[in-house]
C-alpha atoms as a printed R data frame, in Angstrom:
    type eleno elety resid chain resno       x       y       z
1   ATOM     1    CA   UNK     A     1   2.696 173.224 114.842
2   ATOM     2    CA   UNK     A     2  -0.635 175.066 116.266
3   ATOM     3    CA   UNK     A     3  -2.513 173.415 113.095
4   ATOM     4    CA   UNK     A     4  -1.362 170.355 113.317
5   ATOM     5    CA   UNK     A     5  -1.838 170.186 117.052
6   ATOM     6    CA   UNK     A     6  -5.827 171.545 116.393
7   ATOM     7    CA   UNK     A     7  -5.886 168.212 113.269
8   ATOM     8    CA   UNK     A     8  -4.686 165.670 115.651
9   ATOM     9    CA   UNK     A     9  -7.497 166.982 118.359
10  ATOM    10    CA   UNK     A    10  -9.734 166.696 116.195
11  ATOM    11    CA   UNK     A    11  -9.387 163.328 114.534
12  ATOM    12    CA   UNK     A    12  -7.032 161.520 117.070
13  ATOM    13    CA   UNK     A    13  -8.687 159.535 119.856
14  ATOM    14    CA   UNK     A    14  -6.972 160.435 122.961
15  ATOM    15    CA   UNK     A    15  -5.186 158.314 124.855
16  ATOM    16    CA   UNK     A    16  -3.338 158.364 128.749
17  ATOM    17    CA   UNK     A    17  -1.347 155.576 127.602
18  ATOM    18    CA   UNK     A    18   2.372 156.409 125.882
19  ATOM    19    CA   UNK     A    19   2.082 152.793 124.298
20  ATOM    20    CA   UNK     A    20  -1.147 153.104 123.172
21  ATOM    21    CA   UNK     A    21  -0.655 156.398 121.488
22  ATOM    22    CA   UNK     A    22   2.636 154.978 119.599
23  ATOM    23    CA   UNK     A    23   0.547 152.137 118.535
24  ATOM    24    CA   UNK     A    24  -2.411 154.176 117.377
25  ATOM    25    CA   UNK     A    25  -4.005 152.662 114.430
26  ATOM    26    CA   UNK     A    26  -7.664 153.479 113.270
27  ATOM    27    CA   UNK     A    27 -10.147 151.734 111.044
28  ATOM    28    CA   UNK     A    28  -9.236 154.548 108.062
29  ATOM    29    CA   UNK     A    29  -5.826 152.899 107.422
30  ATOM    30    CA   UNK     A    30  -4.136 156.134 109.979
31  ATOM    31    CA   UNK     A    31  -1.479 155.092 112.429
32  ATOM    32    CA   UNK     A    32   1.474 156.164 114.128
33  ATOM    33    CA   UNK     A    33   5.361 155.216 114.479
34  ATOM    34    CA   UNK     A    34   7.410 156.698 116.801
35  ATOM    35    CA   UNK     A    35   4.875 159.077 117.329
36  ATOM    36    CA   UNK     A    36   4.408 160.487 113.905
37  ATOM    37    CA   UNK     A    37   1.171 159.860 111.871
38  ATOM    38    CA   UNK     A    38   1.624 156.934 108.909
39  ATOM    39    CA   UNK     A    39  -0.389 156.840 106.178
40  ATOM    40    CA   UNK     A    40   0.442 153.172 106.222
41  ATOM    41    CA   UNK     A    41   2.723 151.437 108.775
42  ATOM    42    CA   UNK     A    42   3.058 148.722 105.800
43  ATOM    43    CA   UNK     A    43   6.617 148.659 105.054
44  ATOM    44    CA   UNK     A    44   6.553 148.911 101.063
45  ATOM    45    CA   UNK     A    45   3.186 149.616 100.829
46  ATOM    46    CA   UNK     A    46   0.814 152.760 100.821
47  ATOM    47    CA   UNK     A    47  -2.434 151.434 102.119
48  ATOM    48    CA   UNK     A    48  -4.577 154.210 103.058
49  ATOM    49    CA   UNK     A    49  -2.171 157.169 101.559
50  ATOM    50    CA   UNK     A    50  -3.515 159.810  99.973
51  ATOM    51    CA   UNK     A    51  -1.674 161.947  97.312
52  ATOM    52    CA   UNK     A    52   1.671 159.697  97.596
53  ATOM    53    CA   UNK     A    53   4.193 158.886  95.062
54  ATOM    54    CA   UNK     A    54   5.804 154.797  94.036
55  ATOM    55    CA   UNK     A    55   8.778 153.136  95.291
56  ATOM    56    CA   UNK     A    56  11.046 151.747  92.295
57  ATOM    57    CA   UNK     A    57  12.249 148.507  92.657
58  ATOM    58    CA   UNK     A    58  12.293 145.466  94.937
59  ATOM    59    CA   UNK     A    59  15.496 146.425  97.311
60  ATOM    60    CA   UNK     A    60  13.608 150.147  98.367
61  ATOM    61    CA   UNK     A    61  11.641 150.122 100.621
62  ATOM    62    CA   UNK     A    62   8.895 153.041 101.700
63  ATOM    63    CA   UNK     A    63   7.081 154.417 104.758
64  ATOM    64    CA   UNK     A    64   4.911 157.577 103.995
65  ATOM    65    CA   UNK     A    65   3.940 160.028 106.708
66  ATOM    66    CA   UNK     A    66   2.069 163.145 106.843
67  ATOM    67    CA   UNK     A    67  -1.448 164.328 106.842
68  ATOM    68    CA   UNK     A    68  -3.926 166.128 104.671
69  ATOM    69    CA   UNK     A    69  -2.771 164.430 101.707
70  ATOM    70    CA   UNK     A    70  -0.721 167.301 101.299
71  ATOM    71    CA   UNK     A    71   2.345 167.100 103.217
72  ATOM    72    CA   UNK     A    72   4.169 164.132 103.100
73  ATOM    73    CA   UNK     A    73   7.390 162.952 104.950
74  ATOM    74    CA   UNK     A    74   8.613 159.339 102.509
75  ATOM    75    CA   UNK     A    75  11.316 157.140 104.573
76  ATOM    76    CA   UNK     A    76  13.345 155.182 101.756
77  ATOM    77    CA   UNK     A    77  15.153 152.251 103.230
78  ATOM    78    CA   UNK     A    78  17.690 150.920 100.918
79  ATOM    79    CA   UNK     A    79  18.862 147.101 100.798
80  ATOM    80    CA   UNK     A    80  21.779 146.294  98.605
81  ATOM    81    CA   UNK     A    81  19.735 148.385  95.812
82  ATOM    82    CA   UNK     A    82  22.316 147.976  92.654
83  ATOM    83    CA   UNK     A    83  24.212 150.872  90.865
84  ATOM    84    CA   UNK     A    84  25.957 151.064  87.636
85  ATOM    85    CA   UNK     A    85  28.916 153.748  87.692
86  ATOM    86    CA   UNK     A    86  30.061 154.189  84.175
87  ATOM    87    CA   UNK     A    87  33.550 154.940  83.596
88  ATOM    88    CA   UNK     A    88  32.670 157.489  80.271
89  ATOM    89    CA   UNK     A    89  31.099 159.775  82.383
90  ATOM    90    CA   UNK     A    90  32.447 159.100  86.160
91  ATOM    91    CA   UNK     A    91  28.734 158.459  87.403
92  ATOM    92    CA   UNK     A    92  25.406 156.839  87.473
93  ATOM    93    CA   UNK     A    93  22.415 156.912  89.232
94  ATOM    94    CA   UNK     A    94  19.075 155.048  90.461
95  ATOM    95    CA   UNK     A    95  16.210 155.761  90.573
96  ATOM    96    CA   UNK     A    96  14.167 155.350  93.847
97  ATOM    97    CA   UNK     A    97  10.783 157.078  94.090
98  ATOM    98    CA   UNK     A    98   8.427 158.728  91.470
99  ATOM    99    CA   UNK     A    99   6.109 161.164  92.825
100 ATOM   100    CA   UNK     A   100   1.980 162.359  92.360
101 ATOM   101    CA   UNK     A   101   1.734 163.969  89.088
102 ATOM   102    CA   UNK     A   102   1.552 167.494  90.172
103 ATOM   103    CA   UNK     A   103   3.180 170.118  91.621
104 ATOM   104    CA   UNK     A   104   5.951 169.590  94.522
105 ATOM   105    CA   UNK     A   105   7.163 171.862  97.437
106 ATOM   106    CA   UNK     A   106  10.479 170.067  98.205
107 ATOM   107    CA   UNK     A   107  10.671 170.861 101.821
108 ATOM   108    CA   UNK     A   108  14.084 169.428 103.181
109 ATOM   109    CA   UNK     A   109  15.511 165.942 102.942
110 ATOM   110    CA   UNK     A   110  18.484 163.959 104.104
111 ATOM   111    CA   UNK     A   111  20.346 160.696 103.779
112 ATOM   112    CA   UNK     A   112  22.977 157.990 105.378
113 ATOM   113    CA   UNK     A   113  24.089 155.657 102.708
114 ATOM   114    CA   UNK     A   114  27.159 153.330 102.796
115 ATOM   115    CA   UNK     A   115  28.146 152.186  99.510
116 ATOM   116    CA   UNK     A   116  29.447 148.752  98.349
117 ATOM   117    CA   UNK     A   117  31.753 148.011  95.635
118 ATOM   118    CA   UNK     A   118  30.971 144.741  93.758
119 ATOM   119    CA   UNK     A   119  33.077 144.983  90.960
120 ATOM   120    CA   UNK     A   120  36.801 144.218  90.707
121 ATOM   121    CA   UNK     A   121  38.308 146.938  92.698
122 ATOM   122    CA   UNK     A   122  41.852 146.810  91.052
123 ATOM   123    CA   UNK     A   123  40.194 147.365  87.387
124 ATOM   124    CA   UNK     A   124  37.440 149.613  87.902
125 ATOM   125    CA   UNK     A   125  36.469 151.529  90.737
126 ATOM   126    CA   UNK     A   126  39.480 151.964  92.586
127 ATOM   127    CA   UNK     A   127  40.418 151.189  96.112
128 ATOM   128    CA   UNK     A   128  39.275 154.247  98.568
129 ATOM   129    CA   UNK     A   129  38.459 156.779  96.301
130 ATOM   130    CA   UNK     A   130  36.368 159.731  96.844
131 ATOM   131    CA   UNK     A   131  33.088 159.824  95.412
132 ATOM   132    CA   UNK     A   132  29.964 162.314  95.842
133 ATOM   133    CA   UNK     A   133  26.728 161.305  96.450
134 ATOM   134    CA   UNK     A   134  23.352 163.522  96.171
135 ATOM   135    CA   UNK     A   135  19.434 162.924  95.442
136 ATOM   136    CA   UNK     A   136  18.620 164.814  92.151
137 ATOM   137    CA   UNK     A   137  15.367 164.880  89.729
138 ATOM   138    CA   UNK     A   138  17.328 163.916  87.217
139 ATOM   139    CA   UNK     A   139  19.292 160.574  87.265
140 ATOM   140    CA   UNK     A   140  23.476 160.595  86.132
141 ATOM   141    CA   UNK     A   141  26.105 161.539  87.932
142 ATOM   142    CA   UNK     A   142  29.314 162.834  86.283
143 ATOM   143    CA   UNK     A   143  32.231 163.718  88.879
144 ATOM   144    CA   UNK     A   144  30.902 166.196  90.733
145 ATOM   145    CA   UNK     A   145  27.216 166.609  90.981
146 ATOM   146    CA   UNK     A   146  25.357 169.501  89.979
147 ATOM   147    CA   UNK     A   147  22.059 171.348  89.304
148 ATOM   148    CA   UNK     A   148  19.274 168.508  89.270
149 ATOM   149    CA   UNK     A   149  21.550 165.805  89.731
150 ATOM   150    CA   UNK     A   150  21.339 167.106  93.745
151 ATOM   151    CA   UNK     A   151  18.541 169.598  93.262
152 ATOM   152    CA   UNK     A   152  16.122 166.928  95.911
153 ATOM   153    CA   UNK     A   153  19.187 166.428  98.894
154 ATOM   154    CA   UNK     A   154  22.602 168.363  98.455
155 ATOM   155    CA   UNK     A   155  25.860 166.045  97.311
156 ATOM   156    CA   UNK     A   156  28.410 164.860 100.340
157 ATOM   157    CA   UNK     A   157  31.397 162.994  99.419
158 ATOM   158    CA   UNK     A   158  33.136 159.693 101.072
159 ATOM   159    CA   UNK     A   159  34.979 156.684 100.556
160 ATOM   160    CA   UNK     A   160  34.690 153.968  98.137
161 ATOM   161    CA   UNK     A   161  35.569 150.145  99.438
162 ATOM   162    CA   UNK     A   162  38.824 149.238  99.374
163 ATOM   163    CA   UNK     A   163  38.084 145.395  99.299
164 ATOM   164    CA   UNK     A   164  35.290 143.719  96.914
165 ATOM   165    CA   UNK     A   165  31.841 143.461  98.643
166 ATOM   166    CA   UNK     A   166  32.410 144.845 102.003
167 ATOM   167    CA   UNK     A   167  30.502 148.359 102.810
168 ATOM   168    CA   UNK     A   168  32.855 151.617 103.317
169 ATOM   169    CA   UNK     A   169  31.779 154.181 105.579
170 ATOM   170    CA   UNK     A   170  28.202 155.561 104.867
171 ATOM   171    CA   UNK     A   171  28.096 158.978 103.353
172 ATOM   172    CA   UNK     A   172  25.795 161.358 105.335
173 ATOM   173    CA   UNK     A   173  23.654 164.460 104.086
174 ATOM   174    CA   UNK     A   174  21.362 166.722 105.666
175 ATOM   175    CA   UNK     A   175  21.137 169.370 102.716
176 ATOM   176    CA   UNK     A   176  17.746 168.834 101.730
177 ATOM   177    CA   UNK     A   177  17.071 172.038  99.164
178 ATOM   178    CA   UNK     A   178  13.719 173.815  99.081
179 ATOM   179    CA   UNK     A   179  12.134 173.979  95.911
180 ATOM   180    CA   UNK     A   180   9.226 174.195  93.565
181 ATOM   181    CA   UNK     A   181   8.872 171.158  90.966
182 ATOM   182    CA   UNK     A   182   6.131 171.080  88.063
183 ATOM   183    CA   UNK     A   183   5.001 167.936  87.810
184 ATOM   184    CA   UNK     A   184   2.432 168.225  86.016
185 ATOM   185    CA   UNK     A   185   3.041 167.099  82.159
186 ATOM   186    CA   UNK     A   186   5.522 164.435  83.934
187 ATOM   187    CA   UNK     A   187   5.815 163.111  87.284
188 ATOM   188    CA   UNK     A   188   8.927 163.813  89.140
189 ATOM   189    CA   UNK     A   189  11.733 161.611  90.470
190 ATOM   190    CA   UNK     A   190  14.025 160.880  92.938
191 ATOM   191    CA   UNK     A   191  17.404 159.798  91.815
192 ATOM   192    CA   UNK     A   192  20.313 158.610  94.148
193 ATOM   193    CA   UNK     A   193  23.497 159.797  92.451
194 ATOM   194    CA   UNK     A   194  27.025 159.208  91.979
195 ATOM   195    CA   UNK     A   195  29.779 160.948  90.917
196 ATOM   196    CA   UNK     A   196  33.542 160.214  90.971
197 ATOM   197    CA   UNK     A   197  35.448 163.130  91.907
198 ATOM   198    CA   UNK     A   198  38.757 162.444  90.307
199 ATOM   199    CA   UNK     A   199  37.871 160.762  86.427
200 ATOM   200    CA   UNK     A   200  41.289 158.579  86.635
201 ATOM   201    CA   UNK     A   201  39.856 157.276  90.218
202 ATOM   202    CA   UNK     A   202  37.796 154.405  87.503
203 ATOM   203    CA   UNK     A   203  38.991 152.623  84.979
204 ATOM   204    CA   UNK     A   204  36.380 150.800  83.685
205 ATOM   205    CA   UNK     A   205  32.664 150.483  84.465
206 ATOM   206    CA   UNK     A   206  31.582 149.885  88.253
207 ATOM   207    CA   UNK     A   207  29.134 148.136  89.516
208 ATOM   208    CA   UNK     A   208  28.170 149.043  93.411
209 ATOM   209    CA   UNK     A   209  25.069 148.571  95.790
210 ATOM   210    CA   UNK     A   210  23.785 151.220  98.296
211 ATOM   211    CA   UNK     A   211  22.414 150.440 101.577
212 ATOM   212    CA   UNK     A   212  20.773 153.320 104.064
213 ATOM   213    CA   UNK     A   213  18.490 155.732 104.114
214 ATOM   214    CA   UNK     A   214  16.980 158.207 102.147
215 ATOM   215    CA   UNK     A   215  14.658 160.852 103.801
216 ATOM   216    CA   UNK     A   216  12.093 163.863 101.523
217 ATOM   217    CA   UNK     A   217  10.150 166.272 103.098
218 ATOM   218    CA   UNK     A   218   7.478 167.659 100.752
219 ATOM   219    CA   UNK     A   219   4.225 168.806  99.957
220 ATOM   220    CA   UNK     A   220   1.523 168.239  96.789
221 ATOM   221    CA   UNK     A   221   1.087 170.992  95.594
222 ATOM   222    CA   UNK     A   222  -2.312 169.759  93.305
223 ATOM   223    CA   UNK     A   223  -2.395 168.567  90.037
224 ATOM   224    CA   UNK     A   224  -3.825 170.159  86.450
């Protein structure tokens, strides 16, 4: 906190204004939101971001805060972003971010996403089931989640729809894990995951889409 109170001194015109400081914006592509520093208030984009990772696809959206180029808070906003769950192995996953090659400090992370069932409820994912959800490295999902299939955000479990294209309840985690990733031969990846508990809860393959939030905390560690 002391640091980043001297950076912000230092760099950060000072204002008397509490409008004028939310709105902050300087000629090097800085800004703020809510009183945090952007990168780039560009929904979707990373004008001006240093050391950042990529969005996949067009129904995630990104904002990237931080500082330094070094540590790095990446909003994911989620739209109706489409999810296979295979009946085989109770699961699937999506990919939603790819970070810097490098090194990552995984800091914390959280999420609130509600889930949508767009299949036929009655034949393949069935009516109110429970299913886990997690943010992993690597991208599945096969009942419950384990190891990197939640190694980003830890799993939390909910309800599936019980009627054909209307949202259930969004599942909600705050168990962002703290860890090291090498990143360096291959860049790293965040993967939103599902897993359904009970295997006889699907019959046949799902098809769902996911709409929320996704918050990482995490630092770049440098590249070799």
């Amino acid at each position: 906190m002391i640091f980043s109170n001297i950076w912000a001194d230092s760099i950060v015109r000072k204002y008397t204004s509490a409008t004028a400081i939310k709105g902050y914006a300087n000629a090097a592509g800085i800004g703020t939101k809510d009183g945090n520093f952007l990168y780039s208030a560009v929904t979707g984009g990373n004008a001006g971001a240093s050391n950042v990772g990529a969005k996949n696809g067009s129904t995630v959206s990104v904002v990237e805060y931080g500082f330094g180029g070094f540590l790095h808070k990446t909003v994911l906003t989620l739209t109706a972003t489409p999810i296979a769950i295979a009946d085989a192995t109770a699961g699937g996953g999506v990919k939603l971010y790819t970070f810097p090659d490098g090194g990552i400090t995984i800091m914390g992370g959280s999420f609130s996403v509600a889930p949508t069932t767009t299949s036929t409820i009655a034949s393949t994912l069935k009516s109110g089931v429970t299913i886990e959800m997690g943010v992993g490295t690597a991208s599945a999902g096969a009942g419950a989640l384990t190891t990197t299939e939640e190694d980003l955000i830890l799993g939390a479990t909910g309800p599936t729809s019980t009627v054909i294209n209307v949202a259930a309840a969004a599942i909600v985690s705050a168990g962002g894990t703290v860890a090291i990733l090498d990143g360096s031969g291959t860049a790293k990846t965040a993967n939103l995951n599902i897993g359904v508990v009970t295997a006889t809860d699907i019959d046949a393959d799902a098809t769902a889409t996911l709409t929320g939030t996704v918050t990482l905390l995490w630092a770049f560690n440098g590249d070799v």
